[in-house]
mmCIF file of the N, C-alpha and C atoms, coordinates in Angstrom:
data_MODEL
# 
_entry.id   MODEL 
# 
loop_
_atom_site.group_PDB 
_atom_site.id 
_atom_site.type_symbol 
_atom_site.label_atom_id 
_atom_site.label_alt_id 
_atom_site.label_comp_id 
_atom_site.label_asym_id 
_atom_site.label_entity_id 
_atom_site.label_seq_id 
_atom_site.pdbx_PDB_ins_code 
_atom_site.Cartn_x 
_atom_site.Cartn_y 
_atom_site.Cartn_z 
_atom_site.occupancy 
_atom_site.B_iso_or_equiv 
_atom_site.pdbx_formal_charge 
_atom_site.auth_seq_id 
_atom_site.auth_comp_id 
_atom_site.auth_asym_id 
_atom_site.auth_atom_id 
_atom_site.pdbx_PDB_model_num 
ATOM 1   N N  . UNK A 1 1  ? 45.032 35.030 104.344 1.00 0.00 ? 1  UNK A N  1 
ATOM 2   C CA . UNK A 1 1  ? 46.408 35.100 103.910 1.00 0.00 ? 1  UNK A CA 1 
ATOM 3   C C  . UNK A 1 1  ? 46.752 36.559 103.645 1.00 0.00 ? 1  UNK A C  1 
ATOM 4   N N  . UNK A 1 2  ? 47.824 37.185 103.931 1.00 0.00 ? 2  UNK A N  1 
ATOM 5   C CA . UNK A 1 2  ? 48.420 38.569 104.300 1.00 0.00 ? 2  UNK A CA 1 
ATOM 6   C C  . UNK A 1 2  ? 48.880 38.459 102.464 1.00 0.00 ? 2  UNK A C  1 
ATOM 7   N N  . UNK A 1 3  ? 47.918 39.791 102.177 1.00 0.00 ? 3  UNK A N  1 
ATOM 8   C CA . UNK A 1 3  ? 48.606 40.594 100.632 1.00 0.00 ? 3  UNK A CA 1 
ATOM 9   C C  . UNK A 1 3  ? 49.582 41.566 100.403 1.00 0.00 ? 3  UNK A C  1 
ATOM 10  N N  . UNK A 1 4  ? 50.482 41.591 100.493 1.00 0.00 ? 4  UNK A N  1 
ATOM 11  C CA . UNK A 1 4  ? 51.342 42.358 100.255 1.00 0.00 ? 4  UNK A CA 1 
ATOM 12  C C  . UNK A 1 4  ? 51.344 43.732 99.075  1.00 0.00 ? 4  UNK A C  1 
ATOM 13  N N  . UNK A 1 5  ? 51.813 44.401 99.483  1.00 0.00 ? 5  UNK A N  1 
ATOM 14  C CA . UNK A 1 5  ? 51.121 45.801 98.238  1.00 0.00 ? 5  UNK A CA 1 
ATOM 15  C C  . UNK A 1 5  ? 52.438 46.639 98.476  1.00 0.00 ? 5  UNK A C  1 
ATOM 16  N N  . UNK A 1 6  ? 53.434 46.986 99.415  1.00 0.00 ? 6  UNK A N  1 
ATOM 17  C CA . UNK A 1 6  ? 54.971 47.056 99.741  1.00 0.00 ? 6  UNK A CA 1 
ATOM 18  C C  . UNK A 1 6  ? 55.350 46.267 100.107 1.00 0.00 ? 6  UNK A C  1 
ATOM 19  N N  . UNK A 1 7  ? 57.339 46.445 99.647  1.00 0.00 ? 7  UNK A N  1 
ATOM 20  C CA . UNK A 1 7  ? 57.755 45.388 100.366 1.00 0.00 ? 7  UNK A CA 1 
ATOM 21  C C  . UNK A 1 7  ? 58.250 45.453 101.767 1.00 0.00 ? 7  UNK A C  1 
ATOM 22  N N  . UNK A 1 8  ? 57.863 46.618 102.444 1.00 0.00 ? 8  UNK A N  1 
ATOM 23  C CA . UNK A 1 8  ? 58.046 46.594 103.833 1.00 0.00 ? 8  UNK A CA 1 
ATOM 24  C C  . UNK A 1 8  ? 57.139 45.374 104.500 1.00 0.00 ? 8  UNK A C  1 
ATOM 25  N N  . UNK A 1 9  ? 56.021 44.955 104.008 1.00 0.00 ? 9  UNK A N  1 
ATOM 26  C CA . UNK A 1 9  ? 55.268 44.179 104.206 1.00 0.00 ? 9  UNK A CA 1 
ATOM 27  C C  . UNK A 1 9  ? 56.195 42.880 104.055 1.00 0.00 ? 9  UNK A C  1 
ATOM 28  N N  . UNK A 1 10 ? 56.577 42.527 103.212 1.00 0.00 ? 10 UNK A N  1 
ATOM 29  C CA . UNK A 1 10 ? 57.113 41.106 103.109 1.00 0.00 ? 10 UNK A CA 1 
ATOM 30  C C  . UNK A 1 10 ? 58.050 41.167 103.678 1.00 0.00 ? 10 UNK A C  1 
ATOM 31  N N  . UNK A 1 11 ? 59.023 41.816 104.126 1.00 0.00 ? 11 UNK A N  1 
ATOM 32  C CA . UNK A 1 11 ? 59.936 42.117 105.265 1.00 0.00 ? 11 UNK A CA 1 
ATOM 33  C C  . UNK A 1 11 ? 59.605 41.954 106.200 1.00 0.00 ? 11 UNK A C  1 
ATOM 34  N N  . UNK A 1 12 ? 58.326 42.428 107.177 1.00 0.00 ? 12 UNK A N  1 
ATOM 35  C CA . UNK A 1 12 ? 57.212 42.266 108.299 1.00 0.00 ? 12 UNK A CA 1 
ATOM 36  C C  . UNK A 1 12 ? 56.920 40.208 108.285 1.00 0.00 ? 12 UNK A C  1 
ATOM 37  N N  . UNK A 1 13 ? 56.493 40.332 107.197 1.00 0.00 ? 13 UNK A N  1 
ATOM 38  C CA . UNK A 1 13 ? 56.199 38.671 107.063 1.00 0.00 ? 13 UNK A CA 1 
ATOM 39  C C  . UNK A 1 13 ? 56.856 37.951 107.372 1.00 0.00 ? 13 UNK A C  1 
ATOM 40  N N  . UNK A 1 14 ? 57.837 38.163 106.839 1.00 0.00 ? 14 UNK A N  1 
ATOM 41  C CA . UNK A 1 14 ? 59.002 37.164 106.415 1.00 0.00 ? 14 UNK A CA 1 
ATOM 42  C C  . UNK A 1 14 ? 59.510 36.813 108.024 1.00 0.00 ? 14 UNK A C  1 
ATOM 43  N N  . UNK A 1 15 ? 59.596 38.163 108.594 1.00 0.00 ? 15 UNK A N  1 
ATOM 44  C CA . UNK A 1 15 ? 60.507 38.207 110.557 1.00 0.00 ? 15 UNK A CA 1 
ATOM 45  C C  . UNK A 1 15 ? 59.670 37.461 110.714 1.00 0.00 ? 15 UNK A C  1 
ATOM 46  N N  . UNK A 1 16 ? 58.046 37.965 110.849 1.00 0.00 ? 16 UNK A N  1 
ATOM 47  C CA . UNK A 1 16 ? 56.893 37.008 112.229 1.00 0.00 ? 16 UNK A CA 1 
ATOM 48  C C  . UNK A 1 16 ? 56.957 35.773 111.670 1.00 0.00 ? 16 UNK A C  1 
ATOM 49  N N  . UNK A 1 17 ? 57.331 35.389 110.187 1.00 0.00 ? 17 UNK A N  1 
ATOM 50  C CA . UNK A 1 17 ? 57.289 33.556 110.337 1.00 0.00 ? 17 UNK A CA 1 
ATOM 51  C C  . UNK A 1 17 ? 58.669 33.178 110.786 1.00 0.00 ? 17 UNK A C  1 
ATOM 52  N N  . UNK A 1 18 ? 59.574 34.116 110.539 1.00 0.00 ? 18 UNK A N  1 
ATOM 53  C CA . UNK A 1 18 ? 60.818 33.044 110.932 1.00 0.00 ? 18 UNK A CA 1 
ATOM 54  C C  . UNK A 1 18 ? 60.085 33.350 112.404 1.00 0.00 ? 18 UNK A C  1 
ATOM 55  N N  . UNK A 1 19 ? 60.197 34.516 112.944 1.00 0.00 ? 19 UNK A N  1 
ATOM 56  C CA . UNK A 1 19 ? 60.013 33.953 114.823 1.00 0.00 ? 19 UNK A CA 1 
ATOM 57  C C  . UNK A 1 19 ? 58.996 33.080 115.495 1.00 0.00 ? 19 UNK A C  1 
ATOM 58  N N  . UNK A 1 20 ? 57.954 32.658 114.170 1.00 0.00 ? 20 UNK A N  1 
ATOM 59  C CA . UNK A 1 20 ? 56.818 32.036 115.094 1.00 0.00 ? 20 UNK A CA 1 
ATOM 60  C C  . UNK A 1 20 ? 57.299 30.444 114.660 1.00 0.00 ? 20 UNK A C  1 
ATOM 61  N N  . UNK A 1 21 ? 58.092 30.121 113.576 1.00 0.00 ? 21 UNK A N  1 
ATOM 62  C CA . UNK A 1 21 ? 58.942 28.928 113.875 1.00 0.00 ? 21 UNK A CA 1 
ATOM 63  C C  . UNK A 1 21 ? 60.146 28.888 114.612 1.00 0.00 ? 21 UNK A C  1 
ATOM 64  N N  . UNK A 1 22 ? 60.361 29.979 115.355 1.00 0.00 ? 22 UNK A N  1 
ATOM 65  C CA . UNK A 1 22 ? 61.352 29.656 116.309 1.00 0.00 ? 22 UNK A CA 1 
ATOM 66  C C  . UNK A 1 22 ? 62.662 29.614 116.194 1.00 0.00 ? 22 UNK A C  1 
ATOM 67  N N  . UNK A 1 23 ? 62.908 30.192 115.027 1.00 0.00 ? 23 UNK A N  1 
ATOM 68  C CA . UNK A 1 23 ? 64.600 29.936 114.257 1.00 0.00 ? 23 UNK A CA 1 
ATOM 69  C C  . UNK A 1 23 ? 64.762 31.353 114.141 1.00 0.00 ? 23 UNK A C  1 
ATOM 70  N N  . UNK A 1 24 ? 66.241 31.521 114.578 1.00 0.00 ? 24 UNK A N  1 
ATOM 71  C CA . UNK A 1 24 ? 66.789 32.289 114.715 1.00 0.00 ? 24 UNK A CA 1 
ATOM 72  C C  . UNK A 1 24 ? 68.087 32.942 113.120 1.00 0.00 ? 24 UNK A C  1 
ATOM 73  N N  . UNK A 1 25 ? 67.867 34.157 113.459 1.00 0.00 ? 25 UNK A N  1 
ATOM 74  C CA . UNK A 1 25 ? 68.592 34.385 111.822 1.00 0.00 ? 25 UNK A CA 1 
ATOM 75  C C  . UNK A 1 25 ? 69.879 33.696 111.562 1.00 0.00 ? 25 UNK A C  1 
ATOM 76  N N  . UNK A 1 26 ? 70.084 33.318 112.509 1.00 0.00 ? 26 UNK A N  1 
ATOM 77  C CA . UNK A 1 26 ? 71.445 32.254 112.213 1.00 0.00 ? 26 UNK A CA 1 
ATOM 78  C C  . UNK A 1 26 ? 71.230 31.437 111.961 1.00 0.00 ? 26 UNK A C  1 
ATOM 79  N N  . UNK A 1 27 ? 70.396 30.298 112.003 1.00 0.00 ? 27 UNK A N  1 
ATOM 80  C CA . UNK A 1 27 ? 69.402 29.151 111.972 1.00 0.00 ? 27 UNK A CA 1 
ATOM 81  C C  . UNK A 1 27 ? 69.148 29.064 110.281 1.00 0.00 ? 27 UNK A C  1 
ATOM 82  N N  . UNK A 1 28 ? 68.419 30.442 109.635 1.00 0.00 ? 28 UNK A N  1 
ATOM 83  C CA . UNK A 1 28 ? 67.463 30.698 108.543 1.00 0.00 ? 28 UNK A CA 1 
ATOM 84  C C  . UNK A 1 28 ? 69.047 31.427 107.595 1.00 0.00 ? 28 UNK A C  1 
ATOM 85  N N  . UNK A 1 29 ? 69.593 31.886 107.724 1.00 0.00 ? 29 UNK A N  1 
ATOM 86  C CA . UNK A 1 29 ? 71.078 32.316 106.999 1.00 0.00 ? 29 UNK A CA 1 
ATOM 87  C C  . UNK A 1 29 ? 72.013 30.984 106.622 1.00 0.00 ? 29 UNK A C  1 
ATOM 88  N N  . UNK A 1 30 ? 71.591 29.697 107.666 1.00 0.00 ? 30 UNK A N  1 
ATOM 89  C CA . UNK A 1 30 ? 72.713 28.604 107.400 1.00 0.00 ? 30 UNK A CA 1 
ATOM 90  C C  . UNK A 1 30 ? 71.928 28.138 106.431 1.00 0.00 ? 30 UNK A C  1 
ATOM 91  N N  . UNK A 1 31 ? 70.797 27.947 106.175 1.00 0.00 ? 31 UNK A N  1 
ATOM 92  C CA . UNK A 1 31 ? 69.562 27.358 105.581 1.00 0.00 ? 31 UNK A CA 1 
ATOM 93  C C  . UNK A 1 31 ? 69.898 28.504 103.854 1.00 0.00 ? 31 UNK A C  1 
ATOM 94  N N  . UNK A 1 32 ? 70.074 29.649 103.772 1.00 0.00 ? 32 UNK A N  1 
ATOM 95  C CA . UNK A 1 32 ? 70.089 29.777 102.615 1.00 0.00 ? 32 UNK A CA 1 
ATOM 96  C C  . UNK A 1 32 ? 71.556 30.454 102.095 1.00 0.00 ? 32 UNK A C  1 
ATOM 97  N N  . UNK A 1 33 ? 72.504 29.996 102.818 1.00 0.00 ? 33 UNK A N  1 
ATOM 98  C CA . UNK A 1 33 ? 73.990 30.062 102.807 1.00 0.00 ? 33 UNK A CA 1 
ATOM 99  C C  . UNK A 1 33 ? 74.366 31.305 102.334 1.00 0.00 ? 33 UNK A C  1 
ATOM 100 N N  . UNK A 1 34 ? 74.156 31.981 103.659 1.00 0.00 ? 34 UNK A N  1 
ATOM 101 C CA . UNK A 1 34 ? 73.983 33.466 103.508 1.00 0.00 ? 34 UNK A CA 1 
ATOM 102 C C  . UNK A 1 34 ? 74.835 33.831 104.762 1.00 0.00 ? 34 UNK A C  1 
ATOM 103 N N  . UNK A 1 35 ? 75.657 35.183 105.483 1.00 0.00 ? 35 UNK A N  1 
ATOM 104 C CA . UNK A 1 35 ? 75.894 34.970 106.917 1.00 0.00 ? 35 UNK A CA 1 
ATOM 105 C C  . UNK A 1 35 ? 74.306 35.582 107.380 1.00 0.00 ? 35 UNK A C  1 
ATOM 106 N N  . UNK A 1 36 ? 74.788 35.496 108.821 1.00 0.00 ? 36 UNK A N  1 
ATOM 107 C CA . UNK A 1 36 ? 73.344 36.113 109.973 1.00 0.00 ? 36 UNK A CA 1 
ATOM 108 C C  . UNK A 1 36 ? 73.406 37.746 109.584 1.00 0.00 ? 36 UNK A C  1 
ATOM 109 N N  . UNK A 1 37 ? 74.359 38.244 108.911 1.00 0.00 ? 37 UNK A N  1 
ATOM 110 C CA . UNK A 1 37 ? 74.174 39.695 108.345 1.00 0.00 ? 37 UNK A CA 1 
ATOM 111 C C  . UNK A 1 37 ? 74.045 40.231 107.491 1.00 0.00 ? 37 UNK A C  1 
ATOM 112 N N  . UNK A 1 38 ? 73.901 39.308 106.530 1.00 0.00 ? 38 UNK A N  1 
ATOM 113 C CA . UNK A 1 38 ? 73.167 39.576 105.184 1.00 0.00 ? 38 UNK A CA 1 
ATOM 114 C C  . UNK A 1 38 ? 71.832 38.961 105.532 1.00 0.00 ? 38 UNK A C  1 
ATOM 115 N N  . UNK A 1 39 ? 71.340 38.133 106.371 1.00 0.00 ? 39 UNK A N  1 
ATOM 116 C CA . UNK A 1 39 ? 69.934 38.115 106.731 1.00 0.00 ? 39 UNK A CA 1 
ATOM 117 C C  . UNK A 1 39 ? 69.371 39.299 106.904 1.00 0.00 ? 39 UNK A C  1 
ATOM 118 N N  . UNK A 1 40 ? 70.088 39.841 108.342 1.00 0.00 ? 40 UNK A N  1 
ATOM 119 C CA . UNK A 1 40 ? 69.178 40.600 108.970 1.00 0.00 ? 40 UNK A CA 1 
ATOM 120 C C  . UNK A 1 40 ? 69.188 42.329 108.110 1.00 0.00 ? 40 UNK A C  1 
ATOM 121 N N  . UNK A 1 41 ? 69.968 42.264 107.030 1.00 0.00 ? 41 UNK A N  1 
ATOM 122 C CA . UNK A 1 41 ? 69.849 43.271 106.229 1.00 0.00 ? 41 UNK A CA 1 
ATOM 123 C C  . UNK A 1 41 ? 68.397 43.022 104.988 1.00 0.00 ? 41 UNK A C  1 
ATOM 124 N N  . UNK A 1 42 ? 68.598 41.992 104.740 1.00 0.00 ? 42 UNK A N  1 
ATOM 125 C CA . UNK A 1 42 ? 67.206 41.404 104.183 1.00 0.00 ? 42 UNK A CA 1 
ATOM 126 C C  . UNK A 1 42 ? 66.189 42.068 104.486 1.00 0.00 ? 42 UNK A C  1 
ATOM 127 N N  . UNK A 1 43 ? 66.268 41.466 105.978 1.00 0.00 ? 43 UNK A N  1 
ATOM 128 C CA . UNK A 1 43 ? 64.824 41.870 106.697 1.00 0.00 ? 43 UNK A CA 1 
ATOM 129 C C  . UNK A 1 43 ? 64.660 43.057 106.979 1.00 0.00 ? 43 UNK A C  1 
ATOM 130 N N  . UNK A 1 44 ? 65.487 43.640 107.021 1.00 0.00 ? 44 UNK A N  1 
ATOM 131 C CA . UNK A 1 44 ? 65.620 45.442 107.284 1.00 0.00 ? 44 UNK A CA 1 
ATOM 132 C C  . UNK A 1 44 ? 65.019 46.066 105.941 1.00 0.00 ? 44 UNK A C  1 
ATOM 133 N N  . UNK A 1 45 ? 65.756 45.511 104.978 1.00 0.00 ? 45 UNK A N  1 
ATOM 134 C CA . UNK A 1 45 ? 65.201 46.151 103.501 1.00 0.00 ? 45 UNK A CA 1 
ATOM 135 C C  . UNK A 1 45 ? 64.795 45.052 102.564 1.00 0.00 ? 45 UNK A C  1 
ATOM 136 N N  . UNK A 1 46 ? 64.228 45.022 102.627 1.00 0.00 ? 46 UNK A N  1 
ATOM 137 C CA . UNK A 1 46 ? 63.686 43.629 101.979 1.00 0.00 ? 46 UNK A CA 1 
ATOM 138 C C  . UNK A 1 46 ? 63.668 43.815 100.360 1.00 0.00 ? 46 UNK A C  1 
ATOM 139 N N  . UNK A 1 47 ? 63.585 45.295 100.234 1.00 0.00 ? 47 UNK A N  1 
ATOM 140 C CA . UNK A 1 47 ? 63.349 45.832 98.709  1.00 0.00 ? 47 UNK A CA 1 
ATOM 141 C C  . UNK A 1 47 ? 64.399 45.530 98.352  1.00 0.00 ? 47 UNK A C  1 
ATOM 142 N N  . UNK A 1 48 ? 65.519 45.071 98.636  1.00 0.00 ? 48 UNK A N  1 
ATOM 143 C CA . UNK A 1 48 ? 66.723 44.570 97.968  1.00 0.00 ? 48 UNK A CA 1 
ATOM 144 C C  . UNK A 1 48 ? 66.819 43.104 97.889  1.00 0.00 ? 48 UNK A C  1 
ATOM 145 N N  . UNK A 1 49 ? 65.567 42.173 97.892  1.00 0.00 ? 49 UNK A N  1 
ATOM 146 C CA . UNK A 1 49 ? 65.689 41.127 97.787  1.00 0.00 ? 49 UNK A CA 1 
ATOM 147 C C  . UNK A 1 49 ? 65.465 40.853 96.115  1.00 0.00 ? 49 UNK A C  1 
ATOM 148 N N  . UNK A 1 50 ? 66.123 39.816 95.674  1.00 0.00 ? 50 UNK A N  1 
ATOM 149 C CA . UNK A 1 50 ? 66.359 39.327 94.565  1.00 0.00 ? 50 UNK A CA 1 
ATOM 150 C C  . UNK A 1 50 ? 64.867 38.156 94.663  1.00 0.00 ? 50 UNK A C  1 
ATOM 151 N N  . UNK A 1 51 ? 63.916 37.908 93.186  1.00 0.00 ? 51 UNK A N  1 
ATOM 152 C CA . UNK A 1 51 ? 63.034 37.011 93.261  1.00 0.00 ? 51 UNK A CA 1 
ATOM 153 C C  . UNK A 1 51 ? 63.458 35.790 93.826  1.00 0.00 ? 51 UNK A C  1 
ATOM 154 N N  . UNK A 1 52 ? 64.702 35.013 93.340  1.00 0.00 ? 52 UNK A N  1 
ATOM 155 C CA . UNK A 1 52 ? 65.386 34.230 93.593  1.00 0.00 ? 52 UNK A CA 1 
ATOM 156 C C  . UNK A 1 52 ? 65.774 33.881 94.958  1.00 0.00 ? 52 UNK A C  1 
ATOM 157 N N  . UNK A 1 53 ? 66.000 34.715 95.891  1.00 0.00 ? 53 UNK A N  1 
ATOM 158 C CA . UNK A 1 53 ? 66.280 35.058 97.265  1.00 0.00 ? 53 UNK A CA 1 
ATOM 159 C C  . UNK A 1 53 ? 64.730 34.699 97.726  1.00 0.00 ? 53 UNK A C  1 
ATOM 160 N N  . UNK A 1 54 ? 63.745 35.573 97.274  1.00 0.00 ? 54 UNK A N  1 
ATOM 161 C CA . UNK A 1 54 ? 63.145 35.674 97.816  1.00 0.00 ? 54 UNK A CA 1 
ATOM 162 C C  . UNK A 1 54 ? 61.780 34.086 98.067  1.00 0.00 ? 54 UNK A C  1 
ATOM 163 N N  . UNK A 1 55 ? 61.998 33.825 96.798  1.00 0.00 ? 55 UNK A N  1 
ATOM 164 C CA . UNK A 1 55 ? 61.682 32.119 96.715  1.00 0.00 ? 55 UNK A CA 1 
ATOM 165 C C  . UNK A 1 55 ? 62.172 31.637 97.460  1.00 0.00 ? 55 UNK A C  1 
ATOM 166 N N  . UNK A 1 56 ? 63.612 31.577 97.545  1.00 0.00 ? 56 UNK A N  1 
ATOM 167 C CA . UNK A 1 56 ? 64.266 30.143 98.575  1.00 0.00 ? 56 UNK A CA 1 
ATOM 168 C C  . UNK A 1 56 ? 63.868 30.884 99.967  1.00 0.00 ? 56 UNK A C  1 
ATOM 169 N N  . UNK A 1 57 ? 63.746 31.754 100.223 1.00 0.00 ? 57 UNK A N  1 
ATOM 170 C CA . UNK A 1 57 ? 63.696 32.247 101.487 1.00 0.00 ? 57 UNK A CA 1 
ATOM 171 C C  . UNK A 1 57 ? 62.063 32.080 102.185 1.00 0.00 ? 57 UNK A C  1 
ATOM 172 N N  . UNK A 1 58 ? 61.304 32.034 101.152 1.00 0.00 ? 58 UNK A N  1 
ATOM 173 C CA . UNK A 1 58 ? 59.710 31.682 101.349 1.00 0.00 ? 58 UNK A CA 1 
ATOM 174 C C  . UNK A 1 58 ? 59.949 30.406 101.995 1.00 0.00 ? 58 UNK A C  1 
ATOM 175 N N  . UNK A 1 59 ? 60.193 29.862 100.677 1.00 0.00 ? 59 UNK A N  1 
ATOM 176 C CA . UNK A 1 59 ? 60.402 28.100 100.936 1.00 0.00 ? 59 UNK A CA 1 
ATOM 177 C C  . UNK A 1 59 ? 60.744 27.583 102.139 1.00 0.00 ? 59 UNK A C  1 
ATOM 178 N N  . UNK A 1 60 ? 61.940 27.884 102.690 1.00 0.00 ? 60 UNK A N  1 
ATOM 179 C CA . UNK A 1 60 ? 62.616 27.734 103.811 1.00 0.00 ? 60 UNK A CA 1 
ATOM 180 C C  . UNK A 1 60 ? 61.596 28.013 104.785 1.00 0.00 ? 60 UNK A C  1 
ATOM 181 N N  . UNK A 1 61 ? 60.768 28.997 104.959 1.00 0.00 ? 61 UNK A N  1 
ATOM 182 C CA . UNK A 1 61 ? 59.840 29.318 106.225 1.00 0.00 ? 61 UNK A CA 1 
ATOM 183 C C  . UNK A 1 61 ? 58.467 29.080 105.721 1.00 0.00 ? 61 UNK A C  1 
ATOM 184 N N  . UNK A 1 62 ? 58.667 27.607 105.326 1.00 0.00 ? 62 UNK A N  1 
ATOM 185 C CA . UNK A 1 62 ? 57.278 27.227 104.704 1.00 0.00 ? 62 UNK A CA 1 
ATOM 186 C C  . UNK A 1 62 ? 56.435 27.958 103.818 1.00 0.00 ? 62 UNK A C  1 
ATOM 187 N N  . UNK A 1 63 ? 56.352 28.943 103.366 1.00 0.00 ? 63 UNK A N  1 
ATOM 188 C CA . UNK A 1 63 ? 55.730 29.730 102.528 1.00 0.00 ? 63 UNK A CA 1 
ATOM 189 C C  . UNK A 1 63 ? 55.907 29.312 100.926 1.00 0.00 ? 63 UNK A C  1 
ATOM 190 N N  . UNK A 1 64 ? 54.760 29.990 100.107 1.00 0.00 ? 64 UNK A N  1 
ATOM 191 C CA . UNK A 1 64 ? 55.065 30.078 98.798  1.00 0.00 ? 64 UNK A CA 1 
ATOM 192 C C  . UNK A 1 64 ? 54.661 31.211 98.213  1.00 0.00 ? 64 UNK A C  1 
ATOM 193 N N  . UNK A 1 65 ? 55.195 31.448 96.910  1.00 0.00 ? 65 UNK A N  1 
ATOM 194 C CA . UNK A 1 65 ? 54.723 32.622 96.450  1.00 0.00 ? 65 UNK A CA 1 
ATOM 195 C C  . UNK A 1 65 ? 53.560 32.412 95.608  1.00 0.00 ? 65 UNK A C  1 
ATOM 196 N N  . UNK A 1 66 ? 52.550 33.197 95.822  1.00 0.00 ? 66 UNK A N  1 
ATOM 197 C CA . UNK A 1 66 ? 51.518 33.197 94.627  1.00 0.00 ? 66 UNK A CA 1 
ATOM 198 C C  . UNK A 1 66 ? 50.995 34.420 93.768  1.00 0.00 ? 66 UNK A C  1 
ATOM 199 N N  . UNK A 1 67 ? 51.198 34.543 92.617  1.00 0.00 ? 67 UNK A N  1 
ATOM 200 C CA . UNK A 1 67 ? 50.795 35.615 91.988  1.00 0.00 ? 67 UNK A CA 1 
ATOM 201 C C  . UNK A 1 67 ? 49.636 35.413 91.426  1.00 0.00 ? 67 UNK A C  1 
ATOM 202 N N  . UNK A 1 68 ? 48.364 36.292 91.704  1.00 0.00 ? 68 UNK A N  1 
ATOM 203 C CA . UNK A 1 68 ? 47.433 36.085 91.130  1.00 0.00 ? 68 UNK A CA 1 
ATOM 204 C C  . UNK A 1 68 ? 46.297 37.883 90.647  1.00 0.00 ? 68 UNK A C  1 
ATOM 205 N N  . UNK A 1 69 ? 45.474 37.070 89.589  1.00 0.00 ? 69 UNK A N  1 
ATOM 206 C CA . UNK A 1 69 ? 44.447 38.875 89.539  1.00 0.00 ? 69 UNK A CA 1 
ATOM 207 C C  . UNK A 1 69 ? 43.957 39.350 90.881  1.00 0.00 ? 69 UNK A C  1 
ATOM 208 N N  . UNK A 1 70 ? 44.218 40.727 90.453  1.00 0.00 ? 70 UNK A N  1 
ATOM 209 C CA . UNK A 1 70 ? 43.863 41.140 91.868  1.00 0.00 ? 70 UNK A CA 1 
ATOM 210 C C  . UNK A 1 70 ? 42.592 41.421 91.577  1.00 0.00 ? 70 UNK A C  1 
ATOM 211 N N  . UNK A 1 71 ? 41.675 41.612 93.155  1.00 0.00 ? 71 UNK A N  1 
ATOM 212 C CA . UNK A 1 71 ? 40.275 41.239 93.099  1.00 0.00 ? 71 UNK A CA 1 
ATOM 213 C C  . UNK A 1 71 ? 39.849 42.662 93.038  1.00 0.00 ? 71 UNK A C  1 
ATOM 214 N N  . UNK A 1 72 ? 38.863 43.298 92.261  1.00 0.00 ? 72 UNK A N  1 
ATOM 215 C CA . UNK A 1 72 ? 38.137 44.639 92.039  1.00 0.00 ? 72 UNK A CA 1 
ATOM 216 C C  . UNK A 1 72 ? 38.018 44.607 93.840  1.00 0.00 ? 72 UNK A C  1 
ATOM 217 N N  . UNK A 1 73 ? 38.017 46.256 93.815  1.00 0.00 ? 73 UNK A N  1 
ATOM 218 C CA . UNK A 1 73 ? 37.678 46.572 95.351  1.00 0.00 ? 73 UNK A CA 1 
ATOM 219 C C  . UNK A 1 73 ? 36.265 46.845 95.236  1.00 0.00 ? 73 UNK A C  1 
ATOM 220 N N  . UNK A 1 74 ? 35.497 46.709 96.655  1.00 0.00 ? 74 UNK A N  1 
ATOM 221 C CA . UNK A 1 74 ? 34.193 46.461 97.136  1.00 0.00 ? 74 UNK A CA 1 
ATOM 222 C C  . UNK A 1 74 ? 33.811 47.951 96.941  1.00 0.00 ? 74 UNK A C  1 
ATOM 223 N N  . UNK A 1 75 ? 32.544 48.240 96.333  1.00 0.00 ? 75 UNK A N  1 
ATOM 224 C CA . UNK A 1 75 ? 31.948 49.101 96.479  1.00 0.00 ? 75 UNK A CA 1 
ATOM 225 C C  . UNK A 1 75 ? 31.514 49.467 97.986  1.00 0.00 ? 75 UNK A C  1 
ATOM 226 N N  . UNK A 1 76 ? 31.957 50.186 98.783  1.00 0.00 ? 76 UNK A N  1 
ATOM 227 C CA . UNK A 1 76 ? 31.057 50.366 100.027 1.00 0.00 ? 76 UNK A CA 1 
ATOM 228 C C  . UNK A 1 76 ? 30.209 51.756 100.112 1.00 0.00 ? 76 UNK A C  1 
ATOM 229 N N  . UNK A 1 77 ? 29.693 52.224 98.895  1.00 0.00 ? 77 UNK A N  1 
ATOM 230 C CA . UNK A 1 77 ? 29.025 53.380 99.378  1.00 0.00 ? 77 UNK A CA 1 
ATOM 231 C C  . UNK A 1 77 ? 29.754 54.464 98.841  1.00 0.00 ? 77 UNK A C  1 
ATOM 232 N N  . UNK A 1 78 ? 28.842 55.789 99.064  1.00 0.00 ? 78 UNK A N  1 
ATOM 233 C CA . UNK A 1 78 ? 29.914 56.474 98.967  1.00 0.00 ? 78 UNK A CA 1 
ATOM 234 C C  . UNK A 1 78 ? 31.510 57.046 99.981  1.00 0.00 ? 78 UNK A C  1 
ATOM 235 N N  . UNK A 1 79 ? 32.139 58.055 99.157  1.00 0.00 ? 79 UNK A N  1 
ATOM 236 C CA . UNK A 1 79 ? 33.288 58.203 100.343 1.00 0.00 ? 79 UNK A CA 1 
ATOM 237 C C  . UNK A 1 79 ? 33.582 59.126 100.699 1.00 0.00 ? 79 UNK A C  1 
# 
């Protein structure tokens, strides 16, 4: 599962699931009663998404949000 650490990342996410279900931003905008251009501004800047937005907008493309501890990084040696 893809961790996000910017939100250019969840912007990235968010496009490849709407396109790998096949719906088009007009499709995913009627779905969270939004127009197709306040979508695709979304997805452009995603850092302007509201939590709220950003829930229903998971939801909608099957996703959920999970917040959890983040895991200590792996010692690999030195660097």
């Amino acid at each position: 599962m893809p961790r996000l650490s910017i939100s250019r990342q969840a912007g990235q996410l968010l496009v490849a699931r709407r396109k790998a279900l096949g719906l088009s931003q007009s499709q995913v905008a009627v779905g969270l009663g939004i127009s197709q251009n306040r979508l695709s501004e979304i997805e452009a800047h995603p850092e302007r998404l509201t939590l709220d937005r950003l829930i229903s907008l998971a939801g909608l493309l099957g996703l959920e949000l999970v917040l959890q501890e983040k895991t200590p990084a792996s010692d690999t040696g030195e660097w």
